[in-house]
C-alpha positions as CSV (number, residue, x, y, z in Angstrom):
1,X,7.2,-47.8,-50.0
2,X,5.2,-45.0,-51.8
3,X,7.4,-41.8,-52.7
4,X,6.6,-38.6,-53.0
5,X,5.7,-37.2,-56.5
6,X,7.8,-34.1,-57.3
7,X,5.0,-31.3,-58.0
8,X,3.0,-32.1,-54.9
9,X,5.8,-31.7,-52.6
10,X,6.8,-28.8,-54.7
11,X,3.2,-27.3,-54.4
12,X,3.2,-27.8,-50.4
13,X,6.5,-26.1,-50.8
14,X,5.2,-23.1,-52.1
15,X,1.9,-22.9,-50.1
16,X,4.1,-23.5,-46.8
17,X,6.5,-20.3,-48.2
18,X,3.3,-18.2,-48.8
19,X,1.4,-19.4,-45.3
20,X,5.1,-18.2,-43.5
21,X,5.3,-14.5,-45.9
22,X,1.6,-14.0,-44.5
23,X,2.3,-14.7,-40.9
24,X,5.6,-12.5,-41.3
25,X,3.3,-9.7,-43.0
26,X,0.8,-9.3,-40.0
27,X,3.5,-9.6,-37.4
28,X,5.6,-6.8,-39.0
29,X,2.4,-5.0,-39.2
30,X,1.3,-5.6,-35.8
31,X,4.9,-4.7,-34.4
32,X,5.1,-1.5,-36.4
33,X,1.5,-0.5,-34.8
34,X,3.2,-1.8,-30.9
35,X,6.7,0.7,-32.0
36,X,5.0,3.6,-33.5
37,X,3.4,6.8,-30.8
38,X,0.1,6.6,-29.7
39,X,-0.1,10.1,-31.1
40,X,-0.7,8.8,-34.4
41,X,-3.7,7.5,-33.0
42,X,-5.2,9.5,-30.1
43,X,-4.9,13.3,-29.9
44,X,-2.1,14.1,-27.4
45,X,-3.4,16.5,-24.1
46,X,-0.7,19.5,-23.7
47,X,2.0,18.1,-21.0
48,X,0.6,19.1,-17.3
49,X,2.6,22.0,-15.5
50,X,3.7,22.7,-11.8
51,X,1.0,24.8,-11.7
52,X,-2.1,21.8,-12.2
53,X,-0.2,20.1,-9.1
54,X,-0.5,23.2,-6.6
55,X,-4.0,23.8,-4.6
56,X,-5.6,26.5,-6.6
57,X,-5.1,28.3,-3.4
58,X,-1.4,29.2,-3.4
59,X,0.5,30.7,-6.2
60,X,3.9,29.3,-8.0
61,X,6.8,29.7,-5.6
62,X,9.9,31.8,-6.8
63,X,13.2,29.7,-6.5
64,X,14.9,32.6,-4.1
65,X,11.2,31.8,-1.6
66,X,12.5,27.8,-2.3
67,X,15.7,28.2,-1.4
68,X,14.5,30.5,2.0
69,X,12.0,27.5,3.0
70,X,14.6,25.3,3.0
71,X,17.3,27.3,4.9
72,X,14.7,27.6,7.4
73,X,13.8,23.5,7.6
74,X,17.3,22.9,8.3
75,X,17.9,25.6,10.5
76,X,14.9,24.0,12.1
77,X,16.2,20.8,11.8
78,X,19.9,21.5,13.9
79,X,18.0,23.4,16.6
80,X,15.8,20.2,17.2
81,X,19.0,18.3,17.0
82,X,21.2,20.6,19.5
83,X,18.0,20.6,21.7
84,X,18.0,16.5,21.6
85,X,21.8,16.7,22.1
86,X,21.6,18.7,25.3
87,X,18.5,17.7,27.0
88,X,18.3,13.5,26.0
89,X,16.3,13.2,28.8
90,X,13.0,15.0,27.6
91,X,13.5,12.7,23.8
92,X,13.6,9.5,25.7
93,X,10.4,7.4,24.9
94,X,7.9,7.1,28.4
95,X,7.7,3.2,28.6
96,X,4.3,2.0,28.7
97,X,2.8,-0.4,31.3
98,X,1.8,-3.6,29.3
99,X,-1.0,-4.2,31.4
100,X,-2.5,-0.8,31.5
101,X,-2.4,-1.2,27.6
102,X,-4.0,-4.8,27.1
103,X,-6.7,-3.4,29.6
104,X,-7.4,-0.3,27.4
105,X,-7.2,-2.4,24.4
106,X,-10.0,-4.2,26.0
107,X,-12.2,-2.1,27.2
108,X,-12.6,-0.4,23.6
109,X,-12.8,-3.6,21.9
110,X,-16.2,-3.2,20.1
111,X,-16.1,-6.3,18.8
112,X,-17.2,-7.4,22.1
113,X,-20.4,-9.5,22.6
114,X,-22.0,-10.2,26.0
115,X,-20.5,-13.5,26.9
116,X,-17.2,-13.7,24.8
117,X,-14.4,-14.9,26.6
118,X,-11.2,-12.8,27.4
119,X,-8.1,-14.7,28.2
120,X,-5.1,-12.0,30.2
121,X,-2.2,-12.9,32.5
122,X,-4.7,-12.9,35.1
123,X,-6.6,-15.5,34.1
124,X,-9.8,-16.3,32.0
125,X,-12.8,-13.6,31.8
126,X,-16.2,-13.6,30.5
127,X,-17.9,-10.5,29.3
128,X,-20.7,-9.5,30.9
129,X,-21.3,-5.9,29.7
130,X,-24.3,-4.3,27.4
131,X,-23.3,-3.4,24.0
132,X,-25.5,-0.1,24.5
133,X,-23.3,0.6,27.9
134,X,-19.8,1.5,27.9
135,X,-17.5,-1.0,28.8
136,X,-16.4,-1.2,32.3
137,X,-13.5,-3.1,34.0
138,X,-16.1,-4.8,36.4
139,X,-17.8,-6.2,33.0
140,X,-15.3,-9.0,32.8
141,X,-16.0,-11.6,35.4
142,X,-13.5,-14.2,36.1
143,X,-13.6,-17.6,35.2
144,X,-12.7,-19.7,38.1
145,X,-10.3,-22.6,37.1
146,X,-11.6,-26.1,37.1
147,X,-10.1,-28.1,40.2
148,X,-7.6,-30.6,39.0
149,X,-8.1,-33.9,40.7
């Protein structure tokens, strides 16, 4: 069994310990360039102000005219809500006809080519209709159903 000779594990010793100071040096290096600003590096623009937000249009708002437009939202705000409270009838949603729907969903469809097929509730349809022509419910031509035996 050979064995190691004292100086040549000594030297590979030493390299290693060098080789490891080295990579420690340009990590600490590169983690001192990730910690520090980048103002060190790149000139730094002045920080924006309220001012560079608003249109150019309207000037900066005094905090008394803030304060005023938000009184007036919620004052806004409890009339709607006293108005809702009193009259539910006029907030409730108008329920819409499915059918009336899928048939206007339809009829603007431009996807639409002459002799696609349209399958409703009603049955199977093909469309008949010009792609230059505005689409008409008489476009759509039933399918008649196969006779089962």
């Amino acid at each position: 069994m050979p064995t190691a000779r004292p100086h040549t594990f000594l030297a590979h010793a030493r390299r290693l310990g060098q080789l490891a100071g080295v990579v420690l040096t340009v990590a600490g290096a590169i983690g001192f360039g990730l910690a520090s600003p980048p103002s060190r590096f790149a000139q730094t623009e002045p920080e924006p102000s309220v001012s560079d937000y608003l249109p150019p249009s309207e000037p900066e708002v005094s905090r008394d005219e803030w304060r005023q437009r938000i009184e007036d939202a919620r004052r806004r705000a409890k009339q709607l809500s006293r108005e809702r409270r009193d009259h539910p009838e006029l907030c409730k949603p108008v329920p819409e006809d499915p059918d009336l729907v899928a048939t206007e969903r339809l009829l603007n469809d431009d996807s639409l080519q002459r002799g696609d097929i349209v399958s409703t509730k009603k049955g199977m349809f093909v469309y008949q209709g010009r792609s230059d022509q505005p689409r008409r419910e008489q476009d759509f031509v039933p399918i008649a159903p196969k006779a089962t035996r």
